[in-house]
DOVEX-418772 format. One record per residue (C-alpha): residue in three letters; x, y, z. Coordinates in steps of 0.1 Angstrom, whole numbers, plus 5000, padded with zeros to 4 digits. Layout:
AlaXYZ
...
! end
This chain:
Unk500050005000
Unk501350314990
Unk501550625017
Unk501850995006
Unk504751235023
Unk503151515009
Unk500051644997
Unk500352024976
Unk497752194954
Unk498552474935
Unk497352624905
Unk499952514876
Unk501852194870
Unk504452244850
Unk505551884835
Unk509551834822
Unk512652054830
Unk514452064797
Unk514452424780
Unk510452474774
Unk509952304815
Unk512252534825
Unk510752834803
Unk507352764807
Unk508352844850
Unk510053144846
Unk507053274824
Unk504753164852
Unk506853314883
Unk507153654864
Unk502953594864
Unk502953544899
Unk501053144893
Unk501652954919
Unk503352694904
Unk504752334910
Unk507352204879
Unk508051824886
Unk511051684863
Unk514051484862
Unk516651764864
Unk519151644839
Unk516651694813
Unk518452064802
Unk521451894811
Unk521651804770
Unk521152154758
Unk524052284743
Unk523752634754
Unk523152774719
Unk519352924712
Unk518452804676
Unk515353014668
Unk515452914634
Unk518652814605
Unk517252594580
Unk514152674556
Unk512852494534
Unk514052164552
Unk514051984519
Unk516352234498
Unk518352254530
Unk518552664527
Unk520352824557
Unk519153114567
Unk520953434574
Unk517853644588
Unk515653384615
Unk512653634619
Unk512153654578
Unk512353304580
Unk509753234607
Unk507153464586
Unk507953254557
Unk507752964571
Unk504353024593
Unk503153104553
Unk504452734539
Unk503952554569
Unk500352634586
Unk500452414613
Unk504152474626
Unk503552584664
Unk505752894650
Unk502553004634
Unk500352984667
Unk502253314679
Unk503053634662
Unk506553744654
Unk506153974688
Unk505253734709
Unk508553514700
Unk510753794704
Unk509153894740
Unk509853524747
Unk513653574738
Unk514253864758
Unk512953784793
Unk515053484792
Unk518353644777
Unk517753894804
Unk516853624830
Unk520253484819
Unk522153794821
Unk520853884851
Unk522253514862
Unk525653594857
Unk525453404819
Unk525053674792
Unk523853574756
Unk524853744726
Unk523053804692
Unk523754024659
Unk520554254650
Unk518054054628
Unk521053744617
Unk521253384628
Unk525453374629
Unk527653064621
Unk529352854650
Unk531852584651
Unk530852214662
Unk533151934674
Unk532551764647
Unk534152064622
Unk531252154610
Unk529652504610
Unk525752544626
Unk523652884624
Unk522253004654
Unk520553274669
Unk522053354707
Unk525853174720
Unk526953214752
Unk529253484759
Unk531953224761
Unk531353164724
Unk530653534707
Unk534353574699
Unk534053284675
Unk531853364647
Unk533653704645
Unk536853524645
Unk535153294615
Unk534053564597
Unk537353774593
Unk539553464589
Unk541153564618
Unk544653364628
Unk543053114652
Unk544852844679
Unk542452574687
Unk543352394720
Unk542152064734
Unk543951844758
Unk545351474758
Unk542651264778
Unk539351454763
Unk537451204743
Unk535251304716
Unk536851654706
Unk539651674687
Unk541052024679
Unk543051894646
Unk540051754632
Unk538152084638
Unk541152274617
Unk541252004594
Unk538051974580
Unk537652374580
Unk540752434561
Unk539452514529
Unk536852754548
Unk539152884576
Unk543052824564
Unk544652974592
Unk543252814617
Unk545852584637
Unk545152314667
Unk547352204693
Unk547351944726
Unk548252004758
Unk548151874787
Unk545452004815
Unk546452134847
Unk546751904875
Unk545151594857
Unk545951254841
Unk543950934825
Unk540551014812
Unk539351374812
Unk535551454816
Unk534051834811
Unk532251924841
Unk535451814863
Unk537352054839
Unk535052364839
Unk534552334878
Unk538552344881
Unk538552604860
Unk536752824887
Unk539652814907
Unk542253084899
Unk545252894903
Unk543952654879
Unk543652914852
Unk547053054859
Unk547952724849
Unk546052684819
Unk547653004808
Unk551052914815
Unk550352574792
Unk548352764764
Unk550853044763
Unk554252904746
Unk551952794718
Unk550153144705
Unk552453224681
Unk550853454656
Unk547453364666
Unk544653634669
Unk542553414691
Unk542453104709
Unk539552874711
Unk539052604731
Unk536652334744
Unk533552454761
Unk535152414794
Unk535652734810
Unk533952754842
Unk530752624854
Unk529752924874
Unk532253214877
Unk532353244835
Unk532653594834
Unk535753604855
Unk537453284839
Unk536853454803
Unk538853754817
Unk541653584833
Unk542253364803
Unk542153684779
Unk544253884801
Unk546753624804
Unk546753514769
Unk546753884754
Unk544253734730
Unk540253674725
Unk539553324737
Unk536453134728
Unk534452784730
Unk533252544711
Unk530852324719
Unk531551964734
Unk529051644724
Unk526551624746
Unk525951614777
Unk527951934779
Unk528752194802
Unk526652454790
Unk523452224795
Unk524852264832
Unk524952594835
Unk521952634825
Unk520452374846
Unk522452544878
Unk520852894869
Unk517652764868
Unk518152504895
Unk518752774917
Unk516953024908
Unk513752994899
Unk512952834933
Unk513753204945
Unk510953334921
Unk508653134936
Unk508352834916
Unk507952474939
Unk510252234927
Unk510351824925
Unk513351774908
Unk514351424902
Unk511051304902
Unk508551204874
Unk504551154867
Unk503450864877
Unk499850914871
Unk497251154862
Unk493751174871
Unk490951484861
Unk489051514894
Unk485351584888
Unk485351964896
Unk488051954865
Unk491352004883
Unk494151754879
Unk495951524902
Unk498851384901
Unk501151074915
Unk504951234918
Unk507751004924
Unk510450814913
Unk509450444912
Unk507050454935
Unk504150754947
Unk505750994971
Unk503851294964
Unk500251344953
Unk499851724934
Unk496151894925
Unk496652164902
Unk494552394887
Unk496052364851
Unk498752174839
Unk501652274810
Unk503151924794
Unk506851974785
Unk507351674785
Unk509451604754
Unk509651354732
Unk511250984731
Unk514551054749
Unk512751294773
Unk509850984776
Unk507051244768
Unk506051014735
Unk506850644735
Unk506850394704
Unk505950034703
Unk504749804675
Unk501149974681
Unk502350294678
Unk503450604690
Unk501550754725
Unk501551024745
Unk502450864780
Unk501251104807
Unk497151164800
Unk496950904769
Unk496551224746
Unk495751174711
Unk499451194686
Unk499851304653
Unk501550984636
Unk502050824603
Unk499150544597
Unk501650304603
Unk505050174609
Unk506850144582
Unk505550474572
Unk507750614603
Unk510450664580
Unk512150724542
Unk514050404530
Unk516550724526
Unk518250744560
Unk519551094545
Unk516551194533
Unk516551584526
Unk512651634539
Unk513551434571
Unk511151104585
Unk507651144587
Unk508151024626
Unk509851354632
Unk507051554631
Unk504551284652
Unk503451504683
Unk500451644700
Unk498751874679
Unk497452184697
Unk495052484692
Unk496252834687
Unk495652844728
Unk497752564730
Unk495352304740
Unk495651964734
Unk493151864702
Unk491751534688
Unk491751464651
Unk489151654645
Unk490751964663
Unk488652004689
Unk489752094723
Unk490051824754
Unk490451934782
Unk490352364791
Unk493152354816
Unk495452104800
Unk498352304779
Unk501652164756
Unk504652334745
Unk508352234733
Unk509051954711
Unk506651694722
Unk504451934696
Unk503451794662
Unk504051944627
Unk507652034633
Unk511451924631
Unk513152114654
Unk516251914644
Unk516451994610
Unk515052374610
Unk517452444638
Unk514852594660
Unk515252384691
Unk515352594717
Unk513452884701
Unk510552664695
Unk510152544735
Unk511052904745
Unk508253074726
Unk505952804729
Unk506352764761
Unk505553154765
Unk502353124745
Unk501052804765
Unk501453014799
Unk500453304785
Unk496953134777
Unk497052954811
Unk497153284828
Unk494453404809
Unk492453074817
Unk493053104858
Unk492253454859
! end
């Protein structure tokens, strides 16, 4: 028999705590709802820091864009039902700014070019657009763009990054652009990034760093490295390293799980319990249950119930198949909190192109939840289920926020719009 260590109402449940969970509650604090956001933490953990709001339209001619916000009017007028269209373009950019200014305010400034998406390296020696880096990155699309003499760093013991590889495959693009590895301070065997960024917070650490780095500058302009610098004191590793170095220094992003997932997670970890917000972090949804005066409960734990939650009105965030808001069997594809109807090919083997490559992407990428322009949950007939039941981020239908780039813009802005309609609703 299952016994409850807490009962807790409130009057929004906020579902998932990757970028749209995490979102969707600092929307709600700045509204003053009391909210409760349940999640398993290391959810924005695989975020890489970067804020795609949109780099690749049409899909199927593979067209980068250089402006996002032309692009998002153009696509809204090809593509209908994209949750892009559910907003207007001054909605998405309200979105944008409370949470760079929630994340400058945090200590973690973002930067952006006026109306551009701007090119960024990958591990992989690739180039991505974007719309916002880090601050720890801006130096590096600058230094792209002029060509600039460029030292690329990485350090024997780091799996899955490899400086010369970067400089290799960008030679053609980038031919001054030179890699070197050394050895990190104070460490031997296997290296892992979060160890490394939280070592880097401590100054003698990057008075060592600097020492290693230095002999190697030669000519260089600038110096990038892995995205490694610091976990929480950014700002003043950034400094050091430039002062010391007498040259910009910026990162690259590291596969993920990656360090900049973590800061984010440890800004909004912290914080927006401070706002107000009631966390159950490292829990999940058990169950869910519409009570018959229309509010929700909910089962909260890990394996078994530890919490029971009645809410008001509930957001899902809940992502897709990695983040277990959709699951897929041989029946299917379902939503796997409230049994919600999903948008989904007839059948399997419809799921995808016999062309893994395919330009247009897999029919399976764009299964979801289909929503109305109050971002309600609909049937297949588009009618509305349930008043106080919301959805936002990628667990939405009609989009590929892989291959449009749009990631975290789409969970940011949706997330905005399905709050902003709950708000409306509980008042």
């Amino acid at each position: 028999m299952n016994t409850y260590n807490k009962e807790t109402t409130c009057d929004l449940m906020i579902i998932g705590t990757g970028m749209a969970g995490m979102a969707a509650a600092l929307f709600a604090a700045r509204q003053g709802i009391d909210t409760v956001q349940v999640g398993l933490i290391g959810e924005i953990g695989f975020a890489s820091g970067l804020i795609d709001l949109l780099g690749v339209h049409p899909v199927a001619q593979g067209k980068v864009l250089d402006d996002p916000w032309q692009g998002i009017t153009r696509l809204c007028r090809d593509e209908p039902l994209h949750p892009y269209a559910l907003l207007d373009i001054a909605s998405i950019r309200e979105s944008l700014d409370i949470v760079l200014a929630f994340l400058l305010k945090s200590g973690y400034p973002h930067f952006t070019l006026p109306q551009r998406n701007m090119e960024v390296l990958t591990p992989a020696g690739t180039l991505k657009p974007t719309y916002a880096v880090p601050h720890t990155m801006c130096r590096g699309p600058s230094a792209l763009a002029d060509r600039s003499s460029c030292l690329l760093v990485d350090f024997d013991g780091l799996k899955g990054y490899s400086a010369r590889q970067i400089a290799l495959s960008l030679a053609d693009r980038w031919p001054e652009l030179h890699s070197v590895r050394i050895g990190f301070p104070d460490a031997k065997g296997e290296l892992y990034t979060e160890h490394m960024a939280r070592t880097l917070d401590v100054a003698d650490s990057r008075e060592k760093l600097v020492a290693a780095i230095r002999p190697h500058i030669g000519t260089a302009e600038v110096v990038g490295l892995p995205a490694v610098l610091g976990m929480y004191r950014t700002v003043r590793v950034m400094e050091d390293l430039q002062q010391g170095l007498g040259v910009p220094v910026f990162e690259i992003p590291t596969m993920l799980p990656a360090v900049t997932g973590l800061r984010l997670r440890e800004i909004f970890e912290q914080r927006l319990p401070a706002m107000g917000i009631h966390p159950f972090f490292q829990q999940r949804v058990i169950g869910a249950q519409r009570l018959a005066n229309g509010r929700w409960r909910f089962d909260v734990g890990r394996a078994d119930i530890d919490f029971r939650i009645t809410a008001r009105s509930a957001i899902m965030c809940s992502g897709r198949f990695f983040g277990k808001g959709l699951h897929a069997d041989r029946h299917g594809i379902r939503e796997t909190i409230f049994d919600l109807p999903v948008v989904q090919p007839k059948d399997r083997a419809a799921w995808h192109h016999k062309d893994l490559l395919h330009l247009e992407g897999h029919p399976i990428n764009r299964a979801g939840v289909a929503v109305d322009g109050q971002f309600h949950p609909v049937d297949s007939n588009g009618q509305m289920l349930y008043p106080n039941l919301f959805a936002a981020g990628s667990i939405l239908a009609h989009q590929d926020w892989k291959r449009q780039k749009c990631g975290s813009g789409l969970a940011i802005a949706t997330a905005y719009g399905a709050v902003q309609a709950c708000a409306r609703m509980l008042a």
